[in-house]
C-alpha positions in Angstrom: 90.4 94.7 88.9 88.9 97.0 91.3 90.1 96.8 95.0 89.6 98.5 98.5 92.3 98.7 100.8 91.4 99.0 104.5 94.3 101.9 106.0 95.0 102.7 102.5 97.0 106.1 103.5 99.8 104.4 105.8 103.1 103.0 104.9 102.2 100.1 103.3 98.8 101.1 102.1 99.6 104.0 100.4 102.9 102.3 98.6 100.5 99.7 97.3 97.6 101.7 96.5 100.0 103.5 94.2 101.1 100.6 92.6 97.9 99.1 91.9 96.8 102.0 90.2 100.0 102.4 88.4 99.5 98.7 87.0 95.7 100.0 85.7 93.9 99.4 88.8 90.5 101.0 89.9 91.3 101.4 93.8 89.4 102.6 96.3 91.2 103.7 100.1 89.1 103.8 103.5 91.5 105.1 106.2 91.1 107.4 109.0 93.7 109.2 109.3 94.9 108.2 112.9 98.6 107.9 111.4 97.9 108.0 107.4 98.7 110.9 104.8 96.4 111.2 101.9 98.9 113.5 100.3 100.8 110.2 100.0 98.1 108.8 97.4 98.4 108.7 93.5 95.5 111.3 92.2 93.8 108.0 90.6 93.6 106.5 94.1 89.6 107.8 95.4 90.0 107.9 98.9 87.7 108.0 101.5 88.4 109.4 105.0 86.1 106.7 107.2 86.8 103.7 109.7 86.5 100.5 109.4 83.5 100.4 112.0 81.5 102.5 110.3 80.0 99.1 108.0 77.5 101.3 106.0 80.5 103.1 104.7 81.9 99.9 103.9 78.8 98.8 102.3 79.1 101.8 100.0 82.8 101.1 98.6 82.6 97.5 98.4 80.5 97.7 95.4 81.7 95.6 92.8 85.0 95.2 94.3 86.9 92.1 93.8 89.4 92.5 96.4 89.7 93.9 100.1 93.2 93.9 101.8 92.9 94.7 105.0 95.5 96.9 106.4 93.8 99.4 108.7 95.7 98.2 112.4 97.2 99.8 115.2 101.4 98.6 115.0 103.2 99.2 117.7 104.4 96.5 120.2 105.4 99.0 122.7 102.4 101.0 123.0 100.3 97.7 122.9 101.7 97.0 126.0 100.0 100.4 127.6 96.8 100.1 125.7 95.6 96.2 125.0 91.9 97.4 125.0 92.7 99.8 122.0 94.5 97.4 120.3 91.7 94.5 120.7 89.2 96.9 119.6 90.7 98.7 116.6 92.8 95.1 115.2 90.1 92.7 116.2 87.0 94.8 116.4 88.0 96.0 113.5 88.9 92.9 111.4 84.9 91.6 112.1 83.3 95.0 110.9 85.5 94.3 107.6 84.7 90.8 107.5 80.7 91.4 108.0 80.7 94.2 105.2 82.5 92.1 102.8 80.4 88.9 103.5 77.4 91.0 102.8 78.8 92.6 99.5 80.1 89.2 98.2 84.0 90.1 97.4 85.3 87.2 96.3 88.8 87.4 98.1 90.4 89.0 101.4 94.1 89.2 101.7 94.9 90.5 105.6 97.9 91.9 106.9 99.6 90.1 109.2 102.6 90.1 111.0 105.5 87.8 112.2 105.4 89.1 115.5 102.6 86.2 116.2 105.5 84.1 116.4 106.7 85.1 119.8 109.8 83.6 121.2 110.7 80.2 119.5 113.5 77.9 119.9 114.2 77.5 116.3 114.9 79.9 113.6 113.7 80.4 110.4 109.7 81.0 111.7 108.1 78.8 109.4 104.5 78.6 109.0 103.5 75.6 110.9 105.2 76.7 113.9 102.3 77.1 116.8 102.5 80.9 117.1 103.4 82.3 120.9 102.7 85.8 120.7 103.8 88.0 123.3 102.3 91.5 123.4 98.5 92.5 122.8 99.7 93.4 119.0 100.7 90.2 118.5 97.6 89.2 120.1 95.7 90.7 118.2 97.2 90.1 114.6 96.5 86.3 115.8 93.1 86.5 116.1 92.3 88.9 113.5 93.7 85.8 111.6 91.8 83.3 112.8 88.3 86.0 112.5 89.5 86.2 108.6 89.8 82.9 108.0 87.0 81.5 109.8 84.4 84.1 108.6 85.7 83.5 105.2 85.4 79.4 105.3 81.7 80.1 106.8 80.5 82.2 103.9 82.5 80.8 101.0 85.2 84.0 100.6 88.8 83.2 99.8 91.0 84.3 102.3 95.1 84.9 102.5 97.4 86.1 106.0 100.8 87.6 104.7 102.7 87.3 108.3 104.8 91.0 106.9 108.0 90.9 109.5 109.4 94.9 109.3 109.1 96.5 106.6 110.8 99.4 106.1 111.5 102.2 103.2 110.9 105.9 102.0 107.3 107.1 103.9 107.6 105.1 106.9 105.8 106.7 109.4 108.1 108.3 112.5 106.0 109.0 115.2 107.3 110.5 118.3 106.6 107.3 120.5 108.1 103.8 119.5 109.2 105.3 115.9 110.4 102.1 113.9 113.7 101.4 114.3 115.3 102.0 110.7 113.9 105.7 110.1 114.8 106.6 113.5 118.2 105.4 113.0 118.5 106.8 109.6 117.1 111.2 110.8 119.1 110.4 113.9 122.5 109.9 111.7 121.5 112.9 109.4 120.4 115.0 111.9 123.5 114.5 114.9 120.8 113.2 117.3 121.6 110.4 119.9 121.0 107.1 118.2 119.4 105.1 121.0 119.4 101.3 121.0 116.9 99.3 123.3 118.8 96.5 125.5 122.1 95.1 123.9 121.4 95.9 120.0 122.3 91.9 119.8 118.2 91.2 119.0 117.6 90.4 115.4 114.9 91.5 112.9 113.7 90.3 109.3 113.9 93.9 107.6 112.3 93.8 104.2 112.4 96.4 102.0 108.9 98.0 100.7 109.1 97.2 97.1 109.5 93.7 98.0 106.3 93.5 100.4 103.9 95.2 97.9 105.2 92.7 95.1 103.5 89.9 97.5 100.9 91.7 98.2 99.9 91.9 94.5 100.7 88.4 93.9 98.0 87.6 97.0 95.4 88.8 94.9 95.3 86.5 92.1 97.6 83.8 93.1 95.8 80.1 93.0 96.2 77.8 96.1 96.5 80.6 98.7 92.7 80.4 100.3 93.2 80.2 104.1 96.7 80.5 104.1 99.0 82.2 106.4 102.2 83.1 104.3 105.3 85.0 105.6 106.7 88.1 103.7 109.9 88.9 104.8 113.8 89.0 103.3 114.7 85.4 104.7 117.7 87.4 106.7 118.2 87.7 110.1 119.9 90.6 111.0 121.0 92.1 114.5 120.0 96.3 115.5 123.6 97.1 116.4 124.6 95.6 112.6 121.8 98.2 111.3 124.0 100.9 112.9 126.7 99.4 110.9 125.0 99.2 107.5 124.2 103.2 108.4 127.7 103.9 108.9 128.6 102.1 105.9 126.4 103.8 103.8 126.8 107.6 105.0 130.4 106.9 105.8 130.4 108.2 109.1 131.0 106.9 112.5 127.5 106.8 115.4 128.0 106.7 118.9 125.0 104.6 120.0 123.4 104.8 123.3 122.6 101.7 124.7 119.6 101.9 126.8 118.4 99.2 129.7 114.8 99.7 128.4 113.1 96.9 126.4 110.9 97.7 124.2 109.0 94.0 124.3 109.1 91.6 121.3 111.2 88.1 120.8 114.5 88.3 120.8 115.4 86.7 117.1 113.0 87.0 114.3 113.7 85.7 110.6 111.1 84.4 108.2 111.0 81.1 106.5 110.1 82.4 102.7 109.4 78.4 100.9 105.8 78.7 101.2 106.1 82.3 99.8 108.4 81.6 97.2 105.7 78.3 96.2 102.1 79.8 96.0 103.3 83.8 95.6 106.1 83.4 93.4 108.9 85.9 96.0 112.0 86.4 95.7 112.9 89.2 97.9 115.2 92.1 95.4 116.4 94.8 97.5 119.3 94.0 100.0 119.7 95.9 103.1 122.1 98.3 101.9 120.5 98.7 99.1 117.3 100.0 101.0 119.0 101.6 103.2 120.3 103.7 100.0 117.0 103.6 98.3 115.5 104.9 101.5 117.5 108.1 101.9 117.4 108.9 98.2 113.5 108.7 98.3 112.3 110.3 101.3 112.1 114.2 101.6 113.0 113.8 105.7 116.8 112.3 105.2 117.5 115.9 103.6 120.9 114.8 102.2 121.7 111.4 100.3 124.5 109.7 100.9 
């Protein structure tokens, strides 16, 4: 098949833009560079440095392509809290542009990125997907109606459309900016560097973590899978697990004791977060592989930054 992937040189692009062309794939990448690293890309991966506005560029590499995922997106809660315009114009604004281009180029199937944080604070766990989704920062926000722009553009004009709600993925690339780094590589240099290891609030809030590998195999399944047009589908591990046991799983694995600092700062988010995985087990055939630990592992083996493996 021949796909474009929207943000094709971040995390999660670049991992399955290398996959896909591992498997035979022609794939094509549009991402402008805001946080991705071309150098990340397989040399059979032809990337284009470009955004997702720019719909005549879009035009261009949509030819003949069967599928779009739609990655490109601004992801962090914290700094969507200081800048909700940016976020509304780069996840939504940017979500439409896509849309438009593809409705004009007649690809026959979208599959967007999502994420559980559209969810929000809910008095249940596992988030299934029927829940009503409360999100509570302007990244959730904007995942939502990114959502609802994919799927009601694609119902209009006839495209099949998928949402993978992806809770935190995690693994060797991860990006580590300076502000609001992810939690699990910012653990992980801290603990191999001797920095302080700095938790937000009591370390008792929980997280789905799911391990790379096991987001890009649902991702691939979303491209051909039957059944999945206008669907929202969670990708996550189906475990809920707390910050201050991620300190724990570090220890474990590097056997060596952290100090944590426990900071009065919150960072924004729900408090518990765990995925429901039956609809994705049904129509995309998961079954989550890598365990925590093993990630963890898999994760400082792989990535040049955590210097020495455990």
């Amino acid at each position: 098949m021949r796909f474009l992937i929207t943000g094709g040189a971040g995390f999660i692009g670049s991992a399955l833009a290398n996959r896909l062309a591992r498997d035979g794939h022609e794939v094509r990448v549009i991402d402008n560079l805001t946080s991705g690293d071309p150098n990340s890309l397989d040399p059979a991966v032809l990337f284009t440095r470009g955004d997702v506005a720019d719909i005549p560029k879009l035009w261009t590499l949509l030819q003949d392509v069967a599928c779009v995922y739609h990655l490109a997106a601004r992801v962090s809660v914290p700094e969507s809290i200081k800048y909700p315009r940016d976020y509304n114009h780069v996840n939504v604004g940017g979500t439409v542009s896509v849309m438009e281009a593809i409705r004009d180029a007649g690809v026959q199937r979208v599959v967007l990125a999502s994420s559980g944080a559209v969810y929000g604070s809910q008095p249940t766990q596992p988030l299934h997907e029927d829940m009503a989704p409360n999100p509570n920062s302007p990244y959730a926000v904007s995942k939502l109606a990114a959502e609802i722009y994919v799927r009601t553009i694609g119902a209009l004009w006839g495209i099949e459309t998928v949402s993978l709600r992806i809770f935190n993925a995690y693994g060797p690339g991860q990006q580590l900016p300076a502000a609001h780094p992810p939690v699990i590589p910012r653990f992980l240099k801290a603990a191999m560097t001797g920095a302080s290891l700095v938790i937000f609030g009591d370390g008792k809030q929980t997280r789905d973590f799911v391990y790379i590998d096991d987001v890009i195999d649902a991702l691939c399944a979303a491209a051909t899978a039957p059944h999945v047009d206008r669907q929202v589908i969670n990708v996550g591990s189906g475990i809920e697990v707390s910050i201050n046991e991620i300190v724990e799983a570090v220890e474990r694995i590097l056997d060596r004791h952290l100090e944590p600092i426990y900071s009065t700062t919150v960072e924004g988010g729900a408090q518990r977060m765990c995925a429901d995985l039956s609809r994705a087990r049904t129509l995309l055939g998961l079954e989550p592989r890598i365990s925590l630990h093993e990630g963890l592992r898999l994760t400082l083996e792989r990535d040049p930054r955590f210097a020495v493996a455990p």
